[in-house]
C-alpha positions in Angstrom: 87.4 82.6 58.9 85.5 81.2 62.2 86.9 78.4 61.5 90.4 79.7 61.9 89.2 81.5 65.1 87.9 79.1 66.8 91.3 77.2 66.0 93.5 79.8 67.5 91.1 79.8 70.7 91.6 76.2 71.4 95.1 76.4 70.7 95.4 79.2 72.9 94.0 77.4 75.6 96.0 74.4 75.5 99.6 76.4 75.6 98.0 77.9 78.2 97.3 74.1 80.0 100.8 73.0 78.9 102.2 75.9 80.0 100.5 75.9 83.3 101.6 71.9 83.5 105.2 72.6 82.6 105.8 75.1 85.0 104.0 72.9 88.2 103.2 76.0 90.0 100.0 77.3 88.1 98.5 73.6 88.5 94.9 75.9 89.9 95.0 78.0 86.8 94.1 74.6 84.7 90.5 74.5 86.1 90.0 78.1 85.3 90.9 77.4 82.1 88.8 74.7 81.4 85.9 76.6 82.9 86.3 79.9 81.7 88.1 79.1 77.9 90.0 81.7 76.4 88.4 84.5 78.3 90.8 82.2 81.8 93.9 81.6 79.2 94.0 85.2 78.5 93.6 86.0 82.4 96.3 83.4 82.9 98.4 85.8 80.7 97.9 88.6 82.4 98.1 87.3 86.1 101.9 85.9 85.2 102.5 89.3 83.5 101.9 91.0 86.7 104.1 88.3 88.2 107.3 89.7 86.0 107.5 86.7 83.8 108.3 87.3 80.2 107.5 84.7 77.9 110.2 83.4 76.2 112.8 83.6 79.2 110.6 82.0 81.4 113.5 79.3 81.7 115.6 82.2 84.0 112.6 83.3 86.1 111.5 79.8 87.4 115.4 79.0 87.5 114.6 79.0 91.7 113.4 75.3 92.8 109.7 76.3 94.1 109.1 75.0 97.5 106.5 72.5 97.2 104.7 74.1 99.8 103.2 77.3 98.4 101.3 74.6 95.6 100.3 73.4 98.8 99.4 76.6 100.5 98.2 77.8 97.0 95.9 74.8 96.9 94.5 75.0 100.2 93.6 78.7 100.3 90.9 77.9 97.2 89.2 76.2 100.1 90.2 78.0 103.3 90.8 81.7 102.2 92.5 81.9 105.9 94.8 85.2 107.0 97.6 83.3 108.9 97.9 81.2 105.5 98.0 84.2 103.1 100.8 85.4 105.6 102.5 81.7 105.2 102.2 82.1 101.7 103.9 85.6 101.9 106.5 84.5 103.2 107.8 81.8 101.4 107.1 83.9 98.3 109.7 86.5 99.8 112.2 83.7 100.1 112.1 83.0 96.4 112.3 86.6 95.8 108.6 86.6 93.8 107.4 89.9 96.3 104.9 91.0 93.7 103.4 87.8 94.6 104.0 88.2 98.1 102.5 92.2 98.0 98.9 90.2 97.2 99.4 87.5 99.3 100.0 89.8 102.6 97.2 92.2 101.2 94.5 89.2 100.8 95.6 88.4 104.8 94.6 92.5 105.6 91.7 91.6 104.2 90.8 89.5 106.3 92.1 90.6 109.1 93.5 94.4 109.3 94.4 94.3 112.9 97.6 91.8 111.5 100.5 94.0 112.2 102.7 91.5 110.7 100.8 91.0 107.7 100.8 94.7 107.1 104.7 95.4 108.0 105.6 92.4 105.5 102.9 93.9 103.0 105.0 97.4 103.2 108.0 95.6 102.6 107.1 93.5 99.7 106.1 96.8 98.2 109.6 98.7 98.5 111.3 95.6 97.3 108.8 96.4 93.8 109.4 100.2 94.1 106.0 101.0 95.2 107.3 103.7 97.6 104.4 105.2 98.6 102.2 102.5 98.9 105.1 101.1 101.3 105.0 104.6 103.2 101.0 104.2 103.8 101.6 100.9 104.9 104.6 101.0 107.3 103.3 104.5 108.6 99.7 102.3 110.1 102.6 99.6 111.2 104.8 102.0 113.5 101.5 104.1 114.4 100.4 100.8 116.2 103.9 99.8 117.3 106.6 102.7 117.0 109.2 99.9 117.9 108.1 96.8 116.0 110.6 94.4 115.0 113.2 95.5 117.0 112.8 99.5 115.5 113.6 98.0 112.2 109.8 98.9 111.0 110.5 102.9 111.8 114.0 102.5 109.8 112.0 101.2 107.2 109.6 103.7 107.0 111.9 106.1 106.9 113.8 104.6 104.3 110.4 104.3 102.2 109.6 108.3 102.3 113.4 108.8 101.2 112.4 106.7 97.9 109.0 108.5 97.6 110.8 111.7 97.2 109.2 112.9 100.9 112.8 114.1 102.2 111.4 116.4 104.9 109.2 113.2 106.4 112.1 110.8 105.7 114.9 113.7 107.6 112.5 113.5 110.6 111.9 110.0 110.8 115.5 108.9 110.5 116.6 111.7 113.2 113.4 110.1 115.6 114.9 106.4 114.8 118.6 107.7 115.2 117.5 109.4 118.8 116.3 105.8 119.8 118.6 103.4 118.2 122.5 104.4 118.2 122.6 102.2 114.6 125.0 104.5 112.0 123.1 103.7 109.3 119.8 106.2 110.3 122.4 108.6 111.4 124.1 108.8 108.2 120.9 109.4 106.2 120.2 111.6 108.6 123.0 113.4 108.0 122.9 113.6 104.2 119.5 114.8 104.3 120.8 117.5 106.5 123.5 118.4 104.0 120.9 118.3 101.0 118.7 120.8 102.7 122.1 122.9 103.0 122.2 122.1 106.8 126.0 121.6 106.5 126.7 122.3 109.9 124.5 119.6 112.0 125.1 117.5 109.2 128.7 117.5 109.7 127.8 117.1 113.9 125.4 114.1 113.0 128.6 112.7 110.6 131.4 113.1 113.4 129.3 111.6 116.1 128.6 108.2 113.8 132.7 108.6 113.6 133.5 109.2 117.5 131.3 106.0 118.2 133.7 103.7 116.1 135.5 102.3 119.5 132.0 101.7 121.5 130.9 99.4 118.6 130.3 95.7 120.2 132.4 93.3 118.5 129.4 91.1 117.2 127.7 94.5 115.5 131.2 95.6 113.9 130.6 94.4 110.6 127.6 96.1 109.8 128.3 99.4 111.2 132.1 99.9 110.0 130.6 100.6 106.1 128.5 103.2 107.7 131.6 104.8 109.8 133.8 105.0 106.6 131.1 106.6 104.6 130.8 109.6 107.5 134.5 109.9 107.6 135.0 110.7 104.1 131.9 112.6 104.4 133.9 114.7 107.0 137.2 114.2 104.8 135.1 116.3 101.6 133.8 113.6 99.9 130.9 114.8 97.6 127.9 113.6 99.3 126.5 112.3 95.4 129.8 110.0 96.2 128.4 108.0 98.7 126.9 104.9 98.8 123.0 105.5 99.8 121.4 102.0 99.7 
């Protein structure tokens, strides 16, 4: 029976190593496997778990080429544990659509240093893109507390947009109507709106829905396209559409 044990153990390990081999981006995990034995093939597990991979249709997840760099960055930061490399690791990680990955990388860079808006606007981003809502609210809240008007306003938009998933609809109807006061963008002003209307505040919802309509023909050419969705949703908001009939994402 030890035997038998200590034949599974080994051969856990060494689908752990192939495994780690096959895939090209786990390449670090191999030492900690060989170090630590079953106890790092069984962390190795649980670490690509938390990734979202599901053994057996692993083929589909890792269907993205990997840029080469985050081995690299990966590599390096075993070494050089540095903030602005967490953040470069972040990043790319967004680009391939792994933001689990990129939550801890931007998180390990606040560690290091919490004065990184960037890292921390990124970080509350990565986390609504996993449906961590109000993680991403405590986050993005610090960001636009430091800089109400980072990124162009886009990090008060998102904070709204944050407490709407969290269920905070109160927070999220005064955020949107601060960001909607500041920015003349439709798509604040329509939330804004149909937060109005869920808190049976038909009448300045239907204000808030005619004035995204009456600013159709000031609309700049080059912004057209992304406001016009916006526009048709508040006109058949005004026309009697249900508001449970239109689009909210």
């Amino acid at each position: 029976m030890v035997l038998l044990i200590y034949v599974v153990l080994i051969a856990f390990q060494v689908w752990a190593i192939v495994d780690c081999l096959r895939l090209r981006s786990r390449l670090w995990w191999v030492l900690g496997i060989l170090f630590f034995g079953p106890i790092g093939a069984l962390a190795y597990v649980f670490s690509e778990l938390r990734r979202g991979r599901q053994f057996g249709r692993a083929s589909t997840i890792e269907a993205v080429t990997r840029d080469p760099r985050i081995d690299e960055l990966e590599t390096l930061l075993l070494s050089n544990p540095a903030p602005g490399l967490f953040v470069e690791l972040g990043d790319l990680q967004v680009s391939q659509g792994d933001h689990q990955s990129a939550a801890e990388a931007y998180r390990r860079s606040l560690e290091a240093d919490p004065e990184s808006v960037y890292a921390r606007y990124h970080f509350g981003l990565a986390l609504t893109a996993k449906g961590r809502h109000a993680e991403a609210v405590e986050a993005l809240r610090k960001v636009c507390a430091d800089d109400p008007k980072y990124d162009y306003g886009e990090a008060a938009e998102r904070l709204a947009d944050a407490l709407l998933a969290a269920g905070q609809d109160s927070e999220a109807l005064e955020q949107y109507a601060s960001v909607a006061s500041s920015w003349a963008r439709a798509r604040p002003k329509f939330y804004w709106g149909l937060l109005l209307d869920k808190m049976g505040r038909k009448a300045e919802a239907t204000s808030v829905m005619q004035e995204i309509v009456d600013q159709e023909d000031a609309v700049p050419d080059y912004l057209r396209s992304g406001e016009s969705p916006w526009i048709k949703q508040a006109r058949r908001y005004l026309d009697g559409w249900p508001p449970d009939t239109l689009f909210t994402s």
